[in-house]
N, C-alpha and C positions, 0 to 999 in steps of 0.2 A: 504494500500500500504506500500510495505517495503520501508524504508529508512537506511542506512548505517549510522552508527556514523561519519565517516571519508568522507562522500558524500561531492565532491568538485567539481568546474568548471574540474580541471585534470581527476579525477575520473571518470565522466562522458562521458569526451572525450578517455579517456580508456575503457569503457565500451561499446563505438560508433567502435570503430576500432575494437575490438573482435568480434561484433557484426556483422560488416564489412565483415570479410573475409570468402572464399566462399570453402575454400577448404583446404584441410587436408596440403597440400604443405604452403599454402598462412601461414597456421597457426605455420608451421617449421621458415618460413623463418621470420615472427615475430618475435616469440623465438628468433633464433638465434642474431637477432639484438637487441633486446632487452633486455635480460637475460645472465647472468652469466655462464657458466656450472652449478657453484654451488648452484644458484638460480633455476636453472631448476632441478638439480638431487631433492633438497630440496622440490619443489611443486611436483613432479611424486612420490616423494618416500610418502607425506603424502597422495597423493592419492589412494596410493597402503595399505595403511593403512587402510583407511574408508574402503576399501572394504574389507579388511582384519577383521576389529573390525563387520564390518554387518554381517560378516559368522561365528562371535563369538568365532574366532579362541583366543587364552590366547597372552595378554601381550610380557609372553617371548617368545613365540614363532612366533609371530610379528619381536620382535626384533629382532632374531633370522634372520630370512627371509630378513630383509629390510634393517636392520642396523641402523634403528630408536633407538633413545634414547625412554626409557620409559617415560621421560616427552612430547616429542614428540605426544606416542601415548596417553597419557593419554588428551593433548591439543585436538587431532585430536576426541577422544571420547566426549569430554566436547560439541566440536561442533556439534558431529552427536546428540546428547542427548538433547541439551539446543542451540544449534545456532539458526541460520537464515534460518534453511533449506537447504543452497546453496547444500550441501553434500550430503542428500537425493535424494535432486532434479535430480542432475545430475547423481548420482548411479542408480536410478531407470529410465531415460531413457538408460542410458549405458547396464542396463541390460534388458532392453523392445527391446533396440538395436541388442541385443544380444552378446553384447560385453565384457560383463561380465555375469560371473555364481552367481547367489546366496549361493550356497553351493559351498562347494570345492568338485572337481570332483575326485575321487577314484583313484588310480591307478590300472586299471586292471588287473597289472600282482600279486596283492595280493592275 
C-alpha cells in the first residue's frame, strides 16, 4: 500500500472530500472555493504537461504551448518516470476515458 511522505489527519480529510464529490460541477465549485486562480492555472497547466511529456512531445516545445518553465517540466517528468504513479494513473484512465489522445492528432488540413 502506498503511503505519502506528507500523509496527515488534513490530508486524508482532503483526500475524503475529493473522493466525495459526485460531479464535474461539485468538483468546479470546490476549486473555486478553494484555490487561487493561480493555484488552479498552476495544477491544469502541469497536467497539460504529463500528457504532453507521455506523447514525447520536446521540452521546448512544451514550453512553448503551456508556458511552463523548463524546471517545471522537467519536475513534472521526474514524476511521470520515478513518482508515485498518481500521473500515470490518472493519464491512463483519462485516456481509457477517452479524454485524452495518446499521440497528438495531425492536422488534416497538412
Amino acid at each position: 500500500m502506498f503511503t505519502p511522505r506528507w500523509k496527515n489527519e488534513q490530508t486524508d480529510l482532503l483526500m475524503e472530500a475529493l473522493l466525495s464529490l459526485q460531479t464535474r460541477e461539485e468538483g468546479y465549485r470546490l476549486l473555486e472555493d478553494m484555490l487561487t486562480v493561480q493555484e488552479l492555472k498552476s495544477i491544469t497547466q502541469r497536467l497539460e504537461v504529463a500528457v504532453l511529456l507521455r506523447r514525447k512531445v520536446t521540452y521546448q516545445e512544451i514550453a512553448q504551448r503551456t508556458g511552463a518553465s523548463t524546471a517545471t517540466i522537467s519536475r513534472v517528468n521526474r514524476s511521470l518516470q520515478y513518482g508515485a504513479e498518481g500521473y500515470n494513473l490518472t493519464l491512463d484512465r483519462l485516456q481509457q476515458a477517452g479524454l485524452i489522445q495518446q499521440k497528438e492528432e495531425k492536422d488534416s488540413n497538412v
